[in-house]
Residue, then its C-alpha position, 0 to 999 in steps of 0.5 A: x891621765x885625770x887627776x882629779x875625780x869628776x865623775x859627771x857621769x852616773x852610768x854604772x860601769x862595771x870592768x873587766x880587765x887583767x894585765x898592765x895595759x888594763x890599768x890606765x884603761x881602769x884608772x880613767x874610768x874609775x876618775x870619771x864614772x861610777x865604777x860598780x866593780x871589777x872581773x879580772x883574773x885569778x892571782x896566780x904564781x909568778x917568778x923564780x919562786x913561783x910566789x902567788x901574784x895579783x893581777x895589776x888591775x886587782x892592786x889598782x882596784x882595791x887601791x881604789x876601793x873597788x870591789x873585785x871578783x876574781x872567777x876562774x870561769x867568767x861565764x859560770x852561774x857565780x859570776x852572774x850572780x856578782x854581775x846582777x848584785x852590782x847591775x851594770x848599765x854598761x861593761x867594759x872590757x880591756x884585755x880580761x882574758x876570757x870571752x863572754x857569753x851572750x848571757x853576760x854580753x845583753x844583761x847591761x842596758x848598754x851592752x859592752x864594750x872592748x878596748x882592743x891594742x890593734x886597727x882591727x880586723x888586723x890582730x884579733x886574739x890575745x897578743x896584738x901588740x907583739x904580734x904587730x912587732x914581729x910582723x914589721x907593721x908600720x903601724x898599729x893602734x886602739x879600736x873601740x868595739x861593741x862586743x858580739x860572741x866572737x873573739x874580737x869580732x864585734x861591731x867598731x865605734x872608734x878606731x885611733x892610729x899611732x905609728x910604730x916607731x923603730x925603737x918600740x918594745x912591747x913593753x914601750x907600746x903597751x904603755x903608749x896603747x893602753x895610755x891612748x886606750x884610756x883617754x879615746x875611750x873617754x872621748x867615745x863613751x858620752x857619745x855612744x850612751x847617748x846614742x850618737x855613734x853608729x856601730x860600723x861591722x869590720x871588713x872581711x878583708x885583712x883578718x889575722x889572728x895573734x895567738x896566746x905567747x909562750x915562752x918558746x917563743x922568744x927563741x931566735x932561729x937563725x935558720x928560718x929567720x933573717x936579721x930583720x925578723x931576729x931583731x923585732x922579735x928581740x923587741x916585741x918580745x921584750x919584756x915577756x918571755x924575752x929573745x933567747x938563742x941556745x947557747x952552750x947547753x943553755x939559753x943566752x937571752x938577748x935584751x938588744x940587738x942591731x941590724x948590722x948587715x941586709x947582706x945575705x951571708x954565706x953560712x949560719x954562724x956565730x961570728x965576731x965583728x969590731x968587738x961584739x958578737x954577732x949571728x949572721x943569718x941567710x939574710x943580714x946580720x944582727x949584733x947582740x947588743x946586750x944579753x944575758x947568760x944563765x944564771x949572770x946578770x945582763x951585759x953588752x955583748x962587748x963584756x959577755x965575749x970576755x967570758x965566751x972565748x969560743x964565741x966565734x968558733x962555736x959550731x955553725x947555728 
């Protein structure tokens, strides 16, 4: 990241973004150009005591100076009285949340632009980063894009590629992607203000599609899922909402996990293997690493089998 404001560029910016992989995607910007202010969501509750909550791009944002609009609808008429006051020559969007219409997407004299977390067509919608997990991509990567009124449908400008690697959370390749994102769009905005880059339309081939996540999503079905899927599921979902089996009229939420087996098992069921709990599915077997029973602090799954006695013989999954 830039350390040092150089702000050689005059353009007005004006930014859109939410969450964290929205930050240094902000940061960079805001050390480079003439950012005029910044959408992002509502503060909202989070946590156990539901305490109201900025969104982290708002923290950054007012730590910078910015001025900060925070619409409940992005396309209502206040909105683009905030967008003509400040007069954008160029918006930039990573990760806001909501689409904009085309009133908003032809107001600034160089459109706007989206830092997405995928190679699109692959991963269009708003989970991109766990969605590639789950799924086992080998890859995945950043795609500058001129948007247009679909979801992420837009025209490319750039496209970057990083590896997926074995050990990657959604937590990790966030951080990684949207610390690519930042530093690949500043690399592609000078040449797409002064016009020297094409806008290529995306293929209509390989198209999918990774829906808003909910907390349900997190659990861990081992009648419908092999170890594989189990223990990248484990990853992506990690640190939100989180992996989780039911266990005892509870959840116990499962932080790491290994794949112990590609066998194929002959039952479902919660078994026991030199020392540490382990869930065999119709294919493979996986070993909880670290968990974390209701209401206890997080454990190997070593210490956890201390306290769950009937581990082994608790009924068939």
């Amino acid at each position: 990241m830039i350390c040092v404001k150089i702000r050689t560029m005059t353009i007005r910016i004006l930014f859109m973004g939410s969450p964290d992989f929205s930050v240094p995607i902000l940061a960079a910007l805001a050390n480079t150009y003439n950012v005029c202010g910044v959408f992002t969501q509502p503060d909202r509750p989070s946590g156990r005591g539901m305490k109201l909550t900025s969104p982290p791009v708002k923290d950054l944002a007012i730590s910078l100076g910015l001025q900060v609009f925070q619409p409940n609808k992005v396309n209502q008429e206040t909105s683009f009285e905030f967008i003509q006051e400040w007069n954008p020559d160029l918006i930039v969007v990573a990760a806001y949340g909501q689409i904009l219409k085309p009133k908003i997407l032809n107001y600034p004299k160089y459109g706007c632009i989206n830092v997405h977390a995928s190679l699109l067509p692959r991963w269009r919608g708003a989970s991109p980063i766990q969605s590639a997990l789950v799924a086992g991509d080998p890859v995945t990567g950043v795609t500058i894009m001129k948007m247009d009124v679909g979801m992420d449908t837009g025209d490319i400008l750039g496209m970057l590629e990083v590896p997926i690697q074995s050990t990657d959370t959604g937590g990790l390749l966030t951080e990684k992607l949207s610390v690519l994102g930042a530093e690949y769009l500043l690399e592609v905005l000078p040449d797409y203000i002064a016009g020297k880059i094409a806008a290529v339309p995306q293929p209509d081939t390989g198209i999918t599609y990774a829906s808003l996540i909910r907390k349900q999503d997190g659990q861990l079905d081992p009648n419908v899922e092999d170890a594989a899927t189990l223990e990248r599921k484990v990853r992506a979902y990690q640190p939100w909402p989180g992996a989780f089996l039911e266990w005892e009229g509870g959840r116990l939420k499962v932080l790491e996990a290994s794949i112990v087996s590609d066998e194929p098992g002959t039952d479902l069921a919660l078994t026991i293997k030199d020392g540490w709990p382990m869930v065999t599915t119709l294919s493979g077997c996986l070993r909880l690493d670290v968990v974390q029973p209701a209401g206890k602090n997080c454990m190997t799954g070593k210490q956890f089998l201390l306290g769950a006695k009937n581990w082994a013989t608790f009924p068939s999954i």
